[in-house]
C-alpha positions in Angstrom: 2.1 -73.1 25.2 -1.0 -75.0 25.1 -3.9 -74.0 22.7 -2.2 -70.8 22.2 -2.5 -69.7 25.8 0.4 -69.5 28.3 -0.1 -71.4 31.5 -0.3 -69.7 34.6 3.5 -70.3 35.8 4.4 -68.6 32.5 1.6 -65.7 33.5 2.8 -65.3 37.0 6.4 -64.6 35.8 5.3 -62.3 33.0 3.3 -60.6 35.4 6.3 -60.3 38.0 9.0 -58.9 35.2 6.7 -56.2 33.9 6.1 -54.8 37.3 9.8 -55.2 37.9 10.5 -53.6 34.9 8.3 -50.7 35.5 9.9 -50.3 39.0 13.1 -49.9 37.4 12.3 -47.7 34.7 10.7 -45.6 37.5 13.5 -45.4 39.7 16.2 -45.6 37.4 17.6 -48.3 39.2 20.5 -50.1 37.3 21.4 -54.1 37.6 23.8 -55.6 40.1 22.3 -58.6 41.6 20.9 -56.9 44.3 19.2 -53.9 42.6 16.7 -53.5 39.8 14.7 -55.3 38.1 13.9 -59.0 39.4 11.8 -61.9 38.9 10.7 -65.2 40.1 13.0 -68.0 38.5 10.4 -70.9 40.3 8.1 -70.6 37.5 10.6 -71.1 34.9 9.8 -74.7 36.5 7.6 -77.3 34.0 7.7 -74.5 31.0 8.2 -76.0 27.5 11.1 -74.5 25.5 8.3 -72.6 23.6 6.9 -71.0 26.7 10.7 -69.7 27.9 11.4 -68.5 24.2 7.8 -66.7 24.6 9.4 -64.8 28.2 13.2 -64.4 27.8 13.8 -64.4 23.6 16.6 -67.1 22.0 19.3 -68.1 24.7 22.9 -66.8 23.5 24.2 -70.3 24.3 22.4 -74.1 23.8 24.4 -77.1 24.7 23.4 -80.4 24.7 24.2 -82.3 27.8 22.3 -85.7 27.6 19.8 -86.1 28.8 19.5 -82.2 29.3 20.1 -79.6 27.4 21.3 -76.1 29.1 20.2 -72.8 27.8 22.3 -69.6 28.9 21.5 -66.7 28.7 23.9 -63.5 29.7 24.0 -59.8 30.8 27.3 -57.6 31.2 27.5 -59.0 35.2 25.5 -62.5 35.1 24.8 -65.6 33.9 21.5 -67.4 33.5 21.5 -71.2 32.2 18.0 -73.0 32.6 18.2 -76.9 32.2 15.3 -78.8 30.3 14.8 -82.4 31.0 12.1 -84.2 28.5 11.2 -80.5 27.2 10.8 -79.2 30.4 12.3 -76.8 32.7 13.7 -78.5 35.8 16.4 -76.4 36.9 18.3 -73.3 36.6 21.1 -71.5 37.9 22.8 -68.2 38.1 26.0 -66.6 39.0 28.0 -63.5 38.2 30.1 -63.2 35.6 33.4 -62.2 37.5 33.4 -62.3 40.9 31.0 -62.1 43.7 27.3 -63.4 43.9 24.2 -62.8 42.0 20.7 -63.3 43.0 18.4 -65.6 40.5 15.9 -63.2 40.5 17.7 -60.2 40.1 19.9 -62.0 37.1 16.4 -63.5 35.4 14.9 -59.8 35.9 18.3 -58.6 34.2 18.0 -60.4 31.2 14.5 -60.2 30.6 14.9 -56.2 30.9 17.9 -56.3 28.8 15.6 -58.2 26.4 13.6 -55.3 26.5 11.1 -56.5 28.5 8.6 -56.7 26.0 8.7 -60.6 25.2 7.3 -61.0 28.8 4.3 -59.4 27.8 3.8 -60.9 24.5 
């Protein structure tokens, strides 16, 4: 966060996870990949570990990787590890816990609902 404001990446995917959020809770839809919530992993991209912690709470898993570290962060069916170079996000990555594939967005919009959705819109 700068000056106590997050940037508009940061904004965007807040924005994107509470209507996802909603449209689940609407429908009642439940989380494969492919289904329910999702969100936009791109602006994860040039966020400061402050500004993910802000959005998707404390990862379950920090490893140090030099000169990265990886955050992950699960559900019951996927995986979520986001990669920060020089305090930055530059990467991330998801994939399904078993077998089979996983979308990024659906897995971020997972995990941010399973979060409870409310640190998006903090």
């Amino acid at each position: 966060m700068q000056g106590g404001r997050l940037r508009p990446a940061a904004l965007a995917l807040c924005l994107a996870v509470t209507v996802a959020a909603c449209q689940t809770a609407r429908t009642g839809a439940s989380g494969g990949g492919s289904s329910g919530a999702s969100a936009d992993p791109q602006a994860l991209i040039g966020l400061s570990p402050n500004e993910v912690t802000a959005m998707m709470g404390q990862p379950e898993l920090r490893r140090q990787e030099p000169p990265a570290e990886v955050w992950q962060y699960r559900t019951s069916t996927c995986a979520f590890d986001v990669f920060l170079y020089d305090d930055r996000v530059t990467h991330f990555e998801a994939r399904h816990r078993r077998q089979g594939t996983v979308s990024a967005p659906g897995c971020l919009g997972q995990i941010v609902a399973a979060r409870g959705g409310s640190r998006a819109t903090s």
